[in-house]
N, C-alpha and C positions, 0 to 999 in steps of 0.2 A: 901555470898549467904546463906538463911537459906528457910526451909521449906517452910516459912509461906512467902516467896518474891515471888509476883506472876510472874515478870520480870525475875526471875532467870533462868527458863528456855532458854529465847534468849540468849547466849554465844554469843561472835563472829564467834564460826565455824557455830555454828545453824543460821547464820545471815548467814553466809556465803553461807551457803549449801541451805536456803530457797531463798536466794532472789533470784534466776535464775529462779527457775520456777515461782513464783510469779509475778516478771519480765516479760514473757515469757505468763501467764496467765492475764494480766491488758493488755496487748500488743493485743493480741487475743482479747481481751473484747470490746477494745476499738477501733479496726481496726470493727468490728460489729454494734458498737453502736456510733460512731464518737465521743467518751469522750476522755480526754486528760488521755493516760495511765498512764504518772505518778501519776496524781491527785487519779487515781483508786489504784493504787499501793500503797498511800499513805495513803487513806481511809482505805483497806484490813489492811495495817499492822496495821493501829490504831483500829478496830476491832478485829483482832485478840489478839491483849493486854487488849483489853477490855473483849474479853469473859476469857482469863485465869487470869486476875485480879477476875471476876465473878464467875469462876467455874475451876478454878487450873488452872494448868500447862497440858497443853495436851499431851498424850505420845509419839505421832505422831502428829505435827502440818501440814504436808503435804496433807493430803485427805481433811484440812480446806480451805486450799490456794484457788482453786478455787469457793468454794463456797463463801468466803468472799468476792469474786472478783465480783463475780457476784450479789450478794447480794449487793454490795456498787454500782454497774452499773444499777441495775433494783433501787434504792433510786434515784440516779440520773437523771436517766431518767422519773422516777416519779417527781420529785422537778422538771422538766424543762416544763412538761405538764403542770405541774398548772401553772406556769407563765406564758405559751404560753398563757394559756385557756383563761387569765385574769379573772375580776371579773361576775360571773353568773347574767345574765338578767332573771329575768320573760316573760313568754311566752307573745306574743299577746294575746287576749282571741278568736278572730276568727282566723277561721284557712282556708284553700281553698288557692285559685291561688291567688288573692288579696286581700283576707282578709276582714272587714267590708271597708263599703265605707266612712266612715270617716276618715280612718288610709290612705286609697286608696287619697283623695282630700288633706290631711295634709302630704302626701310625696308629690304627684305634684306640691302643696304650694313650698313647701321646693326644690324642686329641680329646681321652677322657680326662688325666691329669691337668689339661689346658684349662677345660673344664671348669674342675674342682676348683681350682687355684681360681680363676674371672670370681667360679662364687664366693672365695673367700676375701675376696675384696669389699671395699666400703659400698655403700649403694650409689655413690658419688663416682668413684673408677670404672662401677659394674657398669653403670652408663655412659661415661664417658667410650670405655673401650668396646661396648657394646656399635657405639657412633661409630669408631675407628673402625670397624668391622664391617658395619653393615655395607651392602655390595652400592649403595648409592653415590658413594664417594661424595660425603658432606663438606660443605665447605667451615672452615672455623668459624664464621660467623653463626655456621646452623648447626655448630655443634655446644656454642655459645650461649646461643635460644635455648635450644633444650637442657642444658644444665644451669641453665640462669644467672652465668659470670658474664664479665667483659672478654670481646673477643681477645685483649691480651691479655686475659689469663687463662688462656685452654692450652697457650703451648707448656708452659708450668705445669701446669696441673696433669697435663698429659704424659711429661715428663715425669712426676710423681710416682703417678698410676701404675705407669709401665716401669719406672724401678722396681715398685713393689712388688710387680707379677713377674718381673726377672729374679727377684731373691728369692719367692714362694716357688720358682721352676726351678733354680738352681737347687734348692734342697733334696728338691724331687727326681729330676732329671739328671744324670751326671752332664757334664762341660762335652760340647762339642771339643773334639779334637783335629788334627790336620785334616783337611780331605771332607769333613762333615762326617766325620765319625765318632760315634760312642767312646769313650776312655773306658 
């Protein structure tokens, strides 16, 4: 171990002695914010080698432990928003209860055509996607029951389903384009 080894500092007793509360603080973090503590635990210590690689060996690395911890929890839970967010849409350009009346007759369109197409599915899909719809938000098991498969086979079949009423849209519908727009 020489001066200039930003690593030197972590010994095994220092390894010893931090990982309990570190431990102890990704636990806490993650009992708050539902992230998997070790994953935090494991961010904080690679953080923490990252700033004494960047600015020494710390004299006391203990007053860091929780803020690294929290620091790699508030990243995390930033990185999970944007994916939630998915990709940002452009606003309508009217605004009000229904919007202009063209956007008003082009969703009525669209949710008659949606329609059509569920009825021209088997009575097998028509149920099934009926389940996927309704506001109860059934679980596969109780989507299972009322179509009388095993619950591994409702994601199949689900997948079926909804091929079928994406090829029956596409005929009908033209392809979204950039932006969620018409071609």
């Amino acid at each position: 171990m020489t001066k200039t080894d930003p690593a030197g500092w972590l010994t095994r007793d220092a390894y010893t002695a931090l990982r309990p509360p570190l431990a102890r603080a990704a636990a806490a973090e993650a009992a708050l914010t539902g992230l998997d503590a070790a994953d935090l635990e494991q961010a904080a210590w690679l953080r923490l080698l990252e700033r004494a690689k960047a600015q020494g060996p710390p004299a006391d690395p203990r007053p860091g432990l929780l803020a690294a911890v929290r620091s790699e929890a508030r990243a995390a839970l930033g990185a999970l928003r944007r994916e939630a967010a998915g990709p940002r849409r452009p606003r309508p350009l009217a605004t009000g209860p229904g919007g202009c009346p063209e956007s008003r007759f082009l969703s009525r369109e669209a949710a008659a055509e949606f329609r059509r197409a569920v009825d021209a599915l088997t009575p097998r899909c028509r149920t099934l996607v009926a389940a996927l719809l309704s506001g109860r938000d059934l679980t596969y098991r109780e989507i299972a029951g009322t179509l009388g498969i095993s619950q591994g086979g409702v994601g199949p079949e689900r997948s079926r389903c909804l091929g079928c009423l994406r090829r029956m849209l596409a005929t009908e519908v033209g392809a979204p384009g950039p932006g969620g727009m018409e071609r």
